[in-house]
TORTI-37132 format. One line per 2 residues: number of its first residue (from 1); for each residue y, z, x of N, C-alpha, C. Coordinates in steps of 0.02 Angstrom, whole numbers. Atoms other than C-alpha are relative to their C-alpha. Example, Ala and Ser with C-alpha at 12.3 -4.5 7.8 and 13.67 -1.06 7.14 Angstrom:
! TORTI-37132
1> -59 0 45 -225 390 615 60 0 45 | -59 -3 -42 -53 357 684 55 37 -39
END
This chain:
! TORTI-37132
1> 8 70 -21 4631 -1132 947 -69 -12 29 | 80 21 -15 4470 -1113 1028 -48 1 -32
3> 32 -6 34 4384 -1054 884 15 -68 -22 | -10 57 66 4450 -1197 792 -35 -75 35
5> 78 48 -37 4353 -1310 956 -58 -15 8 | 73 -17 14 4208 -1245 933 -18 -13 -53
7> 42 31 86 4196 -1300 745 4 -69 21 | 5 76 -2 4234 -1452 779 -19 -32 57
9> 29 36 -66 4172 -1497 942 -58 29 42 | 61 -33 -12 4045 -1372 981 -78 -15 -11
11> 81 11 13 3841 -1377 1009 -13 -22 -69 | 19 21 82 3814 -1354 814 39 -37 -8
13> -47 54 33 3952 -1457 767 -26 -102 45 | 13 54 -26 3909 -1606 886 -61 -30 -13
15> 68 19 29 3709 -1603 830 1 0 -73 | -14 34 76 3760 -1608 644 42 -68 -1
17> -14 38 0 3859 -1742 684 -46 -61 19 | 75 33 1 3699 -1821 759 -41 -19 -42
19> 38 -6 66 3608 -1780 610 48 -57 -44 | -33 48 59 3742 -1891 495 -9 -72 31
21> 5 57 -7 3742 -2027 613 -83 -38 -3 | 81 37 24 3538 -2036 581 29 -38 -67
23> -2 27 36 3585 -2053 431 32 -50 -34 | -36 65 22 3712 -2184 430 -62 -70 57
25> 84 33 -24 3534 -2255 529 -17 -29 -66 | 52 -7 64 3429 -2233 374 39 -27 -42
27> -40 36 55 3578 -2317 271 10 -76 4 | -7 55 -14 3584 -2470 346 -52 -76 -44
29> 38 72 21 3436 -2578 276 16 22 -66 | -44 2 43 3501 -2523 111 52 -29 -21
31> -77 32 -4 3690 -2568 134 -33 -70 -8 | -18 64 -11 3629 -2747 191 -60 -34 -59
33> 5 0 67 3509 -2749 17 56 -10 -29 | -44 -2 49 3648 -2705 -92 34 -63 27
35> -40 60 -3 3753 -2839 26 -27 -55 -35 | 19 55 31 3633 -2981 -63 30 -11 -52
37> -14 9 87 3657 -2931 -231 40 3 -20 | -88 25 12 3851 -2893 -231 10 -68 54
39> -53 56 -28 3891 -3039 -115 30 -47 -26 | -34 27 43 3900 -3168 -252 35 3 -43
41> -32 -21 22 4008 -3052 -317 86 -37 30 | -70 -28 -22 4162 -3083 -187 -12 -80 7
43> -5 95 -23 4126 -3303 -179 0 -18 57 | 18 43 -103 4141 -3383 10 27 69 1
45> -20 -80 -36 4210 -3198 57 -53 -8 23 | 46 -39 -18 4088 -3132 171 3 68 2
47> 21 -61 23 4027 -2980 133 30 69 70 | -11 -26 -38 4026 -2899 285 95 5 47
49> -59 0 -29 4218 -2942 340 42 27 -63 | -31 -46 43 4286 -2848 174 -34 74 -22
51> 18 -101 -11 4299 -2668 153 -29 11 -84 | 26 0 44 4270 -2677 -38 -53 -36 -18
53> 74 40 12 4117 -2790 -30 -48 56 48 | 62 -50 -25 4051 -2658 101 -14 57 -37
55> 23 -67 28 4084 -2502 -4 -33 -34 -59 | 48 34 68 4001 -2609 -162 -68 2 30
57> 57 12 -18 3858 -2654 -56 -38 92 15 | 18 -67 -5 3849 -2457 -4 -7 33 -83
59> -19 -16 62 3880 -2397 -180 -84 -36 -32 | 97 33 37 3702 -2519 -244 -46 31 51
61> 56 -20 -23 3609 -2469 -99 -23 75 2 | 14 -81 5 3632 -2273 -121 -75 -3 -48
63> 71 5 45 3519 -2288 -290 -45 -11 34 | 76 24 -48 3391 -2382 -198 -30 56 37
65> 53 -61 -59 3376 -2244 -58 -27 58 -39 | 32 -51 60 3352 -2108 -218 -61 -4 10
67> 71 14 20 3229 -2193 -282 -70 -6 52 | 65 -8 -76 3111 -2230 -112 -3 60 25
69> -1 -81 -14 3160 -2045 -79 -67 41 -29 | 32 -47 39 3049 -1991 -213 -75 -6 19
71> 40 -17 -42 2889 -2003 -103 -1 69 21 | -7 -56 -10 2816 -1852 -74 -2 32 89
73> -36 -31 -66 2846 -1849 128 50 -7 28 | -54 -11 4 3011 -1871 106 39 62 35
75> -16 -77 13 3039 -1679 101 -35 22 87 | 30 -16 -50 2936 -1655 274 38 -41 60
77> -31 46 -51 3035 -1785 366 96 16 29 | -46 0 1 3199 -1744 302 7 102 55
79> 1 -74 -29 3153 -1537 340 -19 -16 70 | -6 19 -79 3126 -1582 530 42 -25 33
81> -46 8 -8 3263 -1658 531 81 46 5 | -33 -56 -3 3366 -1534 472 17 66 47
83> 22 -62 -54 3267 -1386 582 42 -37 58 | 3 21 -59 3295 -1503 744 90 10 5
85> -62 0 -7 3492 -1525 706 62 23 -31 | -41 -15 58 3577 -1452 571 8 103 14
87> 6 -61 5 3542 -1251 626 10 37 -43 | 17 -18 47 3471 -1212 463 -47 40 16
89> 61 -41 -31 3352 -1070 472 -79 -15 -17 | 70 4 6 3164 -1110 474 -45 32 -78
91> 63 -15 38 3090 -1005 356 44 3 -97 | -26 14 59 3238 -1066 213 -6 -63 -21
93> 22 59 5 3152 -1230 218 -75 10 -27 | 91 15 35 2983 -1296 127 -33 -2 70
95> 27 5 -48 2843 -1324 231 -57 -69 -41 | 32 45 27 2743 -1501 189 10 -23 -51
97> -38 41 47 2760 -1630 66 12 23 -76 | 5 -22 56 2815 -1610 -106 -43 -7 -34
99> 62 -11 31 2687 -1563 -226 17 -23 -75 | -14 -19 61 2782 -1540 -399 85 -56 -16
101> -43 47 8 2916 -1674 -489 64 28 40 | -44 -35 0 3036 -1545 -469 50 0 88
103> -30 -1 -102 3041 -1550 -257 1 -60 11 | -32 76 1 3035 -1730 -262 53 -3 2
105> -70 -18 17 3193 -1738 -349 31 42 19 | -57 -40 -47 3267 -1623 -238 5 -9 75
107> -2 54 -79 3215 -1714 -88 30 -55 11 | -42 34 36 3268 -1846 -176 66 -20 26
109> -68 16 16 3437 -1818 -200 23 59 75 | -15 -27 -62 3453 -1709 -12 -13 -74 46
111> 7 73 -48 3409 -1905 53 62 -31 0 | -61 31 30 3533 -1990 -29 68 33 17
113> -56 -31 -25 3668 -1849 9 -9 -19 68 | -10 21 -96 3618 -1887 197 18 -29 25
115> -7 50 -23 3625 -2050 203 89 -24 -39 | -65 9 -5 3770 -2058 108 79 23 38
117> -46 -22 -40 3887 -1939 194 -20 -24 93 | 18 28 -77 3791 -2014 356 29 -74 14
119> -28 52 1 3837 -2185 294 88 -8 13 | -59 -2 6 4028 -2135 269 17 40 86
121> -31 -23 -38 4046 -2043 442 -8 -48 44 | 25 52 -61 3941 -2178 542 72 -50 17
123> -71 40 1 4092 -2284 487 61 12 30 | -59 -27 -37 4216 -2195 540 2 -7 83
125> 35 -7 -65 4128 -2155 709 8 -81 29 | 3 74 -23 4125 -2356 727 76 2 16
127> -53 32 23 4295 -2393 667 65 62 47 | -61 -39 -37 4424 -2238 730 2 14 44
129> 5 -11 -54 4379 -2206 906 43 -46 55 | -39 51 -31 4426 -2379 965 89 -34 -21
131> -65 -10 28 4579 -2382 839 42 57 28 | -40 -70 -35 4618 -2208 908 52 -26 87
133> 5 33 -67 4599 -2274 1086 74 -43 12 | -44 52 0 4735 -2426 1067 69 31 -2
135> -62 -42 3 4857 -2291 991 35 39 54 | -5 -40 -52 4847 -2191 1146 33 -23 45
137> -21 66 -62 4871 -2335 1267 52 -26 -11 | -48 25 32 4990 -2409 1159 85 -2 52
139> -39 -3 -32 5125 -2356 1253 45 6 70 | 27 3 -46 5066 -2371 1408 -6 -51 26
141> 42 32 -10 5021 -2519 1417 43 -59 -28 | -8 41 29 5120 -2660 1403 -8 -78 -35
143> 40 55 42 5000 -2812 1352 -9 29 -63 | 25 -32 58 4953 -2699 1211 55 5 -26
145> -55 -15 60 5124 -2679 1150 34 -33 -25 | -62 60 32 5190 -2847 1156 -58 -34 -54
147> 38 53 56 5018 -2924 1067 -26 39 -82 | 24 -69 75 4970 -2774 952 -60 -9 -13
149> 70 19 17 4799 -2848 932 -2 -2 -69 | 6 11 65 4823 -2875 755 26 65 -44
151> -19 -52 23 4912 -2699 722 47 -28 -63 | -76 -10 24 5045 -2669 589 47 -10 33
153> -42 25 -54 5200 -2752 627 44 76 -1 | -47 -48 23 5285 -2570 584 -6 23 95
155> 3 -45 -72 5204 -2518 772 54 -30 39 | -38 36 -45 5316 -2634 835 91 34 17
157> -33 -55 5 5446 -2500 782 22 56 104 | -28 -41 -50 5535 -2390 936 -28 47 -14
159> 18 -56 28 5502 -2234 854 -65 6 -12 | 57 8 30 5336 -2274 782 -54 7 87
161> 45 2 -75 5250 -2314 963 34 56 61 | -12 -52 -42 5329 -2170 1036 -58 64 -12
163> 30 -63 67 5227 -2065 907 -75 -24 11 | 93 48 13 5056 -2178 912 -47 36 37
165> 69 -30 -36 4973 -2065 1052 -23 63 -38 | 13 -42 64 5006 -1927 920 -59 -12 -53
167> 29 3 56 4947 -2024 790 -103 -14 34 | 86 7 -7 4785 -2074 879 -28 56 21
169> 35 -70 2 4747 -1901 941 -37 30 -49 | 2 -29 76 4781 -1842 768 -69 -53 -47
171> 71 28 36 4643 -1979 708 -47 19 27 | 60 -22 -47 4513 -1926 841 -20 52 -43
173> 8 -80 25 4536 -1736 773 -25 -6 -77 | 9 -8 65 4532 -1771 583 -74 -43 -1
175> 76 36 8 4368 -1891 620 -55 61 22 | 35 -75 -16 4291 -1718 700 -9 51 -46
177> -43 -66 65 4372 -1605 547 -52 -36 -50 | 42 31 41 4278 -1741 446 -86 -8 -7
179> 47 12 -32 4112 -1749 532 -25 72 -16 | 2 -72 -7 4106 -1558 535 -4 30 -72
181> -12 -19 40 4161 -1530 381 -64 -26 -53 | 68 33 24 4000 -1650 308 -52 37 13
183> 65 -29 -13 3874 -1581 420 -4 86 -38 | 9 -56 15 3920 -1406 374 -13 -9 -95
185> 32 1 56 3904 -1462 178 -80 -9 1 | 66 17 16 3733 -1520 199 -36 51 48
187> 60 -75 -23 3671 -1367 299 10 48 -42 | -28 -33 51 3757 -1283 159 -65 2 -55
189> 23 46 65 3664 -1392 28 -88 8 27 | 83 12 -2 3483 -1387 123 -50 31 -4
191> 18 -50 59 3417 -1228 63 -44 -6 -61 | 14 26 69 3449 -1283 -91 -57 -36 -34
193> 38 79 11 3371 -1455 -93 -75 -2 24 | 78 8 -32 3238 -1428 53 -57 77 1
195> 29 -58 0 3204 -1275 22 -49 19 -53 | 53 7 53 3026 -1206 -63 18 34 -52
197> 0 11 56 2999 -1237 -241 -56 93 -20 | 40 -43 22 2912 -1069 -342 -94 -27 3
199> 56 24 22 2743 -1189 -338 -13 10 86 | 10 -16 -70 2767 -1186 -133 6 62 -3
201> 8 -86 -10 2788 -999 -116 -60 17 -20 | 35 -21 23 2639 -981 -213 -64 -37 32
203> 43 34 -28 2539 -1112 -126 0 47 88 | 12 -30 -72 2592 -1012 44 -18 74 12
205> 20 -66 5 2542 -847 -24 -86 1 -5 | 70 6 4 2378 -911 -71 -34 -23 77
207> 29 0 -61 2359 -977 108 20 57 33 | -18 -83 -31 2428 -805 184 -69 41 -17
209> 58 -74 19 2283 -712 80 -77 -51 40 | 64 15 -29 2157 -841 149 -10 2 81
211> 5 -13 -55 2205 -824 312 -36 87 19 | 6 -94 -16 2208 -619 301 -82 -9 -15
213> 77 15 6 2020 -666 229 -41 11 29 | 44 4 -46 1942 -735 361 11 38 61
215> -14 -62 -42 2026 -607 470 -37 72 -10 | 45 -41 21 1957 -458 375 -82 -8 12
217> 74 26 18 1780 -568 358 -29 5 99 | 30 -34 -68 1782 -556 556 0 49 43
219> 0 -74 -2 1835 -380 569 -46 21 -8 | 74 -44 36 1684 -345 474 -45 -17 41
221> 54 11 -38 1571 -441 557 -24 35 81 | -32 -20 -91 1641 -405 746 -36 84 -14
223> -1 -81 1 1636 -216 683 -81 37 5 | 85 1 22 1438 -234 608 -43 -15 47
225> 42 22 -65 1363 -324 759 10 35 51 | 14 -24 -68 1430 -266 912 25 79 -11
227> 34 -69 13 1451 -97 856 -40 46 -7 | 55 -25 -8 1272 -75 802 -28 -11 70
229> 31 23 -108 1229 -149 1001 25 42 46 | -28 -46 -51 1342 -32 1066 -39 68 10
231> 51 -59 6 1254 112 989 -50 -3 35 | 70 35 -23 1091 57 1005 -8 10 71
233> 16 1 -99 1119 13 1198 15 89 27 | -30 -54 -59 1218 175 1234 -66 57 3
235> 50 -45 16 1078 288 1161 -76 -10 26 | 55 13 -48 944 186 1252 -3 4 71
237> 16 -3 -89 1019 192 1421 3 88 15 | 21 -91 15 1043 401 1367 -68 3 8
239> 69 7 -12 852 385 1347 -29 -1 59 | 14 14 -57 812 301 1482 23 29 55
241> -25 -46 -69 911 407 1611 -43 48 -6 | 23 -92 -33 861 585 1558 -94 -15 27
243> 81 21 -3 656 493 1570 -3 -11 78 | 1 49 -55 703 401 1744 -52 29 20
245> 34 -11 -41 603 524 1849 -77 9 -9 | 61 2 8 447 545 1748 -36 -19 -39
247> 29 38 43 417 425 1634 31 -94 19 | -51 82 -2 451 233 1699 -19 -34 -34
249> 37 47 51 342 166 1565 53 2 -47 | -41 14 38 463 218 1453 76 -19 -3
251> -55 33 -23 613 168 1553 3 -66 -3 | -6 57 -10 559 -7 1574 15 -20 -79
253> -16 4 88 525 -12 1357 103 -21 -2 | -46 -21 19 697 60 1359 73 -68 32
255> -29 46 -25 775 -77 1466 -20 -74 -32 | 4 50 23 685 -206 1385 36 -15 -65
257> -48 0 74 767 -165 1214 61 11 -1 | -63 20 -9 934 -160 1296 14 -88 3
259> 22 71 -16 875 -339 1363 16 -28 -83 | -6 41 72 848 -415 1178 53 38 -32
261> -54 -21 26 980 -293 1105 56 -47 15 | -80 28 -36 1134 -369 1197 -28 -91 -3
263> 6 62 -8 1054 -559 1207 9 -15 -73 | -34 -3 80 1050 -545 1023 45 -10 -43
265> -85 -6 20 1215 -504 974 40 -48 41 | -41 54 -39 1270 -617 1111 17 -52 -61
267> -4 21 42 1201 -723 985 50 -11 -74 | -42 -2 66 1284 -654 829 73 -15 3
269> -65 8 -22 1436 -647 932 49 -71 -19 | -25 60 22 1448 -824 931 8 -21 -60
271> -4 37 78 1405 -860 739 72 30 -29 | -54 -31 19 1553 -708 706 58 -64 11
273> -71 67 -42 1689 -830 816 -5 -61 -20 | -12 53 0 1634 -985 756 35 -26 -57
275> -34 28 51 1725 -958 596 88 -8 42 | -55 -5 -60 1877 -986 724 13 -49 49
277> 10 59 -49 1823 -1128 804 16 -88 -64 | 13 72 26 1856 -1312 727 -69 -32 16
279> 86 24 27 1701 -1392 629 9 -61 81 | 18 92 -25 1734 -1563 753 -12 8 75
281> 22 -33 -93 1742 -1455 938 -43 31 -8 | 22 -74 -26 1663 -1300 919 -87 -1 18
283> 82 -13 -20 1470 -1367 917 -23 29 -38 | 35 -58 46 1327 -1281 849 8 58 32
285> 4 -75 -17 1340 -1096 833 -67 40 -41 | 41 -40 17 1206 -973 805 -5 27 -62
287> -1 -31 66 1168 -936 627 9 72 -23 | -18 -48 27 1222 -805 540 -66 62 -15
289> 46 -35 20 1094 -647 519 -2 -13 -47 | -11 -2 69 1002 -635 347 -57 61 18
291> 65 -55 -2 867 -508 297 -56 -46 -17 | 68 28 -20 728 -636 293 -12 -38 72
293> 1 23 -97 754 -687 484 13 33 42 | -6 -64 -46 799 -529 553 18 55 3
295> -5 -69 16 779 -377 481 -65 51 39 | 63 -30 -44 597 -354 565 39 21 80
297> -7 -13 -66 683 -357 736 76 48 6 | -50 -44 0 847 -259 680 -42 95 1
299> 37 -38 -2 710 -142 628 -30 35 80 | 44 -17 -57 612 -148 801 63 38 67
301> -52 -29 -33 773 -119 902 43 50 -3 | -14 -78 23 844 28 798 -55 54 25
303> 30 -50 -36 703 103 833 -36 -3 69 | 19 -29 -45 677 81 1018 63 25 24
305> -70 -35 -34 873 155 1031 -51 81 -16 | 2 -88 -5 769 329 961 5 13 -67
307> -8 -22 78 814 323 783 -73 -23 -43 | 69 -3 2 664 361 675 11 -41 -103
309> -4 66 40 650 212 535 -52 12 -38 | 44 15 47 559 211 375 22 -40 -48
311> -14 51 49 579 70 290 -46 -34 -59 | 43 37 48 514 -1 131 38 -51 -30
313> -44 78 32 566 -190 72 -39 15 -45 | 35 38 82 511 -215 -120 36 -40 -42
315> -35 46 6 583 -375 -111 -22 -59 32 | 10 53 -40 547 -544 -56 55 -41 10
317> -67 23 -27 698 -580 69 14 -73 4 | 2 65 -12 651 -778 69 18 -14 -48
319> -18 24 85 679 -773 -120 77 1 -27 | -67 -9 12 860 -697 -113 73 -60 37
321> -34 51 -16 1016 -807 -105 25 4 63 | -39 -5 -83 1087 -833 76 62 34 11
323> -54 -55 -21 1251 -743 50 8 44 -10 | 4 -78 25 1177 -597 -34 -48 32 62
325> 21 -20 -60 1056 -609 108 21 31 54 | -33 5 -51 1163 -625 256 44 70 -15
327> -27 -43 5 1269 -500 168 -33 76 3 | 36 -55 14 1144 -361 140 -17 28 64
329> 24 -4 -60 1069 -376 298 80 51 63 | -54 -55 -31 1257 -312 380 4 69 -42
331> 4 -72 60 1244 -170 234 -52 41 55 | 59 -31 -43 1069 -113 327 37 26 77
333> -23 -30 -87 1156 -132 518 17 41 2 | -47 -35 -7 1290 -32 469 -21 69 -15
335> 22 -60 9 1192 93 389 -45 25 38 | 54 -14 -56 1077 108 532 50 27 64
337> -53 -20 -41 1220 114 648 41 59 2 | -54 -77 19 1317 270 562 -48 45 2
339> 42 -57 -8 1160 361 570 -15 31 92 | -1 -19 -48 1138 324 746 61 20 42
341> -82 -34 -17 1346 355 785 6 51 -4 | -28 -41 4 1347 495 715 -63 59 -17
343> 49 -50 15 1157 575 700 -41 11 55 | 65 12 -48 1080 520 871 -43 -5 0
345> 94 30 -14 907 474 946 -24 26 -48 | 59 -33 37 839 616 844 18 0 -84
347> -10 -7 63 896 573 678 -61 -45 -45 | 45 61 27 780 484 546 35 -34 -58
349> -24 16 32 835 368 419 -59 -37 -46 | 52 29 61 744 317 237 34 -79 -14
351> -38 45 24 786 144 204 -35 -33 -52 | 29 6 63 753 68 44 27 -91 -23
353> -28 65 4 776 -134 -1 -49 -23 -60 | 61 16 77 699 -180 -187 52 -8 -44
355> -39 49 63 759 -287 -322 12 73 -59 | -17 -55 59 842 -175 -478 31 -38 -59
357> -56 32 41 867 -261 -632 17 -86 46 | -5 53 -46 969 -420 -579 58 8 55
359> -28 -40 -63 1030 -330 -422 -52 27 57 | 35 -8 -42 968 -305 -271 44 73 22
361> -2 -46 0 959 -134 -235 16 47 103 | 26 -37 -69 977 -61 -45 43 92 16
363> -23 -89 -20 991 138 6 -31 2 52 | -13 -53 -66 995 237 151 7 50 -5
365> 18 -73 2 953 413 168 2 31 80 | -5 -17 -79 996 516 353 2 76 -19
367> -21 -88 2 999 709 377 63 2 -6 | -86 6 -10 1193 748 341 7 37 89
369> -12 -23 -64 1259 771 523 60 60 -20 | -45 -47 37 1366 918 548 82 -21 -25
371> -74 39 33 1530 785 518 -31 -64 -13 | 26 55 43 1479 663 415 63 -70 14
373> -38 78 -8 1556 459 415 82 29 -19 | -52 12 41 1676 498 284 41 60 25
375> -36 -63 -21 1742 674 382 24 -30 79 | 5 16 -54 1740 601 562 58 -27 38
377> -86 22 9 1923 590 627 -22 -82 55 | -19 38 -30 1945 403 662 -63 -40 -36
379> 65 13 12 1797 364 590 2 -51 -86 | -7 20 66 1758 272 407 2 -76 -20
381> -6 87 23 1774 71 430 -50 -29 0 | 39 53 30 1624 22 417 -25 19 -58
383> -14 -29 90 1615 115 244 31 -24 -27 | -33 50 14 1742 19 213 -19 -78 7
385> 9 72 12 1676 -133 262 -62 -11 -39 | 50 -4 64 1509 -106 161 27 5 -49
387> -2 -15 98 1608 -72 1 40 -63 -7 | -40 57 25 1716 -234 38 -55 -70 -11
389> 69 43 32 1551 -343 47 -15 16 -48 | 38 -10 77 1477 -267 -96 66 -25 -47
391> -50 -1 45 1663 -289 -191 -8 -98 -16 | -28 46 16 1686 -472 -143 -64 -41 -28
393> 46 37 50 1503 -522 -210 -4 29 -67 | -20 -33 65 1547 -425 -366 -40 56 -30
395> 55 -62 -8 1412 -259 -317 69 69 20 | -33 -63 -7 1471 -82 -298 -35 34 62
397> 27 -34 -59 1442 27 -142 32 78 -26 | -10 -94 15 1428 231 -146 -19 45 67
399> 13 -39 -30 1419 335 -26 18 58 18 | -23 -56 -17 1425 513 23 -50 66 -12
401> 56 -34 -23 1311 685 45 -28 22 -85 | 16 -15 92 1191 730 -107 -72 52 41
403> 68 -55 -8 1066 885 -85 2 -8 72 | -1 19 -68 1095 875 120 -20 -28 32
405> 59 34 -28 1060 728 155 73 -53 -13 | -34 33 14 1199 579 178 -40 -65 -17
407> 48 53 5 1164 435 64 37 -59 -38 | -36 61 16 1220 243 47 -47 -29 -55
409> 35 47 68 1170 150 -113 65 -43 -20 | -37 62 -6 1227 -26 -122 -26 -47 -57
411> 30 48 45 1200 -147 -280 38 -68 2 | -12 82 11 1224 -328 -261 -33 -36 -27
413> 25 38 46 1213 -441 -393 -38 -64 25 | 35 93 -27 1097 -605 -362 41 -43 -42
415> -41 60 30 1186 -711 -463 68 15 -31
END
C-alpha cells in the first residue's frame, strides 16, 4: 500500500504531474483556435459549455501544436522541461536545438504528446477534485443532499449516497492512477523523442575532440614555457650561488637573467591562458612567441643559464608563416630545455634553423647525457609535444642518439 502511494502521490509522481499540467498550459491557445473553426460547427451551442465541441476544438488544435513544434528550439525547451520534472536522466537527452529534419519531427511529435496528454489530465484536474469533493460531503451535509447542485437524480438514491464518499475517494485515486500513469509514459517516451539524433552524437564528439585540443595545445605550451624558465632559472641561481663569494660580477649577470627570464614567461604565461579567457573580457594578452621576435633573446637567456649555444639561422624568420613560426620557435625552447634538464650548465648544444626544400628544417645536436630524454624515468613529454606540433602542421619530428651525440630533427612544411 505504500509502495502503491508513492507512485501515485510521491515527489516524482507529483512533478510529472506538474509537467502535464504545463502542458495542458501550452494547450490552451490552441484549444480556443480550434474553438473558432469547429464552433460553427455546433450553431448557437457555445462551444465552451459542450464536452463534444471542446474535445473537437482539442482534436483541430493538436495538429496546429505539431506543426509550430517543428521549430528547431522546440527540442531545447521541451528537454528542460523534461530534466527539471519528469526525472529523466540528463545525459539520455539532446543537448540544443534540432539540427536535422529527423529531430524536428521527433520534437515534434514529443510536443504534441505533451500537450495532449497535458491537455486531457489538466481537465480532469479542473473537473474531478471539486466533483470528488461534493461526493464526500454529500452525506454530510444536508443542503447538499436535498439540492444536489445539479447531480444525477440516481444520488438521490439511499444506497447510492451512502456509497458517494467511496465513490469520490475512488475518483480522487483513479485521477492520480491517471496522472501517473501519463507522466510515466512520457518519461518513458522522452529518450526516444528528445533524445540525440546520430547527427548530435557526432556533433558532440566533434566538440569533445575540440575541447581535448585546446587542452593538449595548453599542455604544450604551459609545458614549453615555464619549463624552459624553470630550468634556465634553477641552473642560474646554481651558478650564481657556488660564484657568490668571489665573483659578484657574475652573480649580479646571473640575477639579471633570472630578472628577464621569469618577467618573460610571465609574459608567455599570459598569451598560454588567454586561449581560456573569453575574446569580450579577457583584454589584450601578450602575443604568442615566434622565431622572428624572440629567438635572439631565447638565445641570450639559454645561454646566461650556462648552456653553451651555437646557433646558425639559414632562414629569414620574418619570411616564414606565423604558425610555423610560433610553432618552431617552441620546437627550439624545448630542445634547448632537454639539453639543459638533462645535460646541465656544462653541456653545449648545435642548433640548426634553415629552409629544406619546402620545409623548414630545425636540428639540435647535445652530447648524449648518461640518460638520455627518451630513457629518463618520468621523463619524455616534451618529445611528445614536439612530435605533436610537427604532426598537427603536417611535419615529422625524430629524435634519438646517433654517433654519441642526442639529436632532434624537425621538418615543417611552409605551406
Amino acid at each position: 500500500m505504500k509502495a502503491l502511494a508513492t507512485i501515485l502521490f510521491g515527489r516524482r509522481a507529483r512533478r510529472r504531474w506538474i509537467h502535464l499540467i504545463l502542458g495542458g498550459a501550452l494547450a490552451m491557445p490552441y484549444v480556443l483556435v480550434g474553438s473558432i473553426v469547429v464552433g460553427p460547427l455546433f450553431d448557437d451551442e457555445a462551444v465552451l459549455g459542450s464536452l463534444g465541441a471542446q474535445l473537437s476544438a482539442f482534436a483541430v488544435g493538436l495538429p496546429l501544436a505539431a506543426v509550430t513544434a517543428l521549430f528547431p528550439l522546440t527540442r531545447p525547451m521541451s528537454v528542460a522541461a523534461v530534466r527539471a520534472l519528469c526525472g529523466v536522466p540528463a545525459d539520455s537527452l539532446a543537448e540544443g536545438p534540432a539540427r536535422t529534419r529527423v529531430a524536428r519531427t521527433r520534437a515534434a511529435a514529443w510536443f504534441t504528446l505533451h500537450l495532449g496528454f497535458g491537455g486531457v489530465i489538466s481537465g480532469m484536474s479542473l473537473a474531478l477534485p471539486p466533483f470528488a469533493s461534493v461526493l464526500i460531503a454529500l452525506p454530510f451535509c444536508a443542503v447538499l443532499a436535498d439540492s444536489r447542485i445539479g447531480m444525477p437524480e440516481v444520488f438521490g438514491e439511499t444506497w447510492l449516497l451512502v456509497l458517494s464518499p467511496v465513490i469520490g475517494c475512488a475518483s480522487l485515486v483513479a485521477l492520480a492512477a491517471c496522472a501517473a500513469t501519463a507522466g510515466a509514459l512520457l518519461a518513458r517516451w522522452a529518450p526516444g523523442l528528445l533524445g540525440p539524433t546520430p547527427a548530435d552524437r557526432l556533433a558532440a564528439a566533434e566538440q569533445r575532440a575540440a575541447d581535448l585540443a585546446v587542452r593538449n595545445r595548453l599542455a604544450r605550451e604551459l609545458h614549453d614555457s615555464v619549463g624552459h624558465a624553470l630550468s634556465a632559472v634553477t641552473l642560474q641561481a646554481s651558478a650564481a650561488r657556488r660564484v657568490l663569494d668571489h665573483d659578484p660580477e657574475f652573480v649580479r649577470e646571473a640575477l639579471a637573467a633570472i630578472e628577464d627570464t621569469t618577467r618573460r614567461t610571465v609574459g608567455e604565461l599570459d598569451a598560454v591562458l588567454g586561449v581560456l579567457r573569453e575574446a569580450d573580457s579577457a583584454g589584450p594578452t601578450a602575443p604568442a612567441p615566434t622565431l622572428a621576435a624572440d629567438l635572439d633573446g631565447l638565445l641570450r637567456r639559454t645561454g646566461a643559464a650556462g648552456l653553451r649555444v651555437t646557433a646558425t639561422v639559414a632562414a629569414d624568420p620574418e619570411s616564414l608563416p606565423p604558425l610555423v613560426s610560433r610553432e618552431a620557435y617552441r620546437i627550439v625552447q624545448e630542445a634547448l630545455s632537454n639539453a639543459l634538464r638533462h645535460g646541465g650548465d656544462a653541456t653545449s648544444v648545435t642548433l640548426r634553423v634553415a629552409l629544406d626544400g619546402p620545409d623548414l628544417a630545425v636540428t639540435a645536436e647535445n652530447p648524449l647525457p648518461p640518460r638520455s630524454p627518451a630513457s629518463r624515468p618520468g621523463g619524455g613529454h616534451g618529445l611528445r609535444g614536439i612530435a605533436d606540433r610537427a604532426r598537427l602542421l603536417g611535419g615529422t619530428a625524430d629524435a634519438g642518439p646517433a654517433d654519441g651525440m642526442w639529436r632532434l630533427d624537425v621538418r615543417l612544411p611552409l605551406n
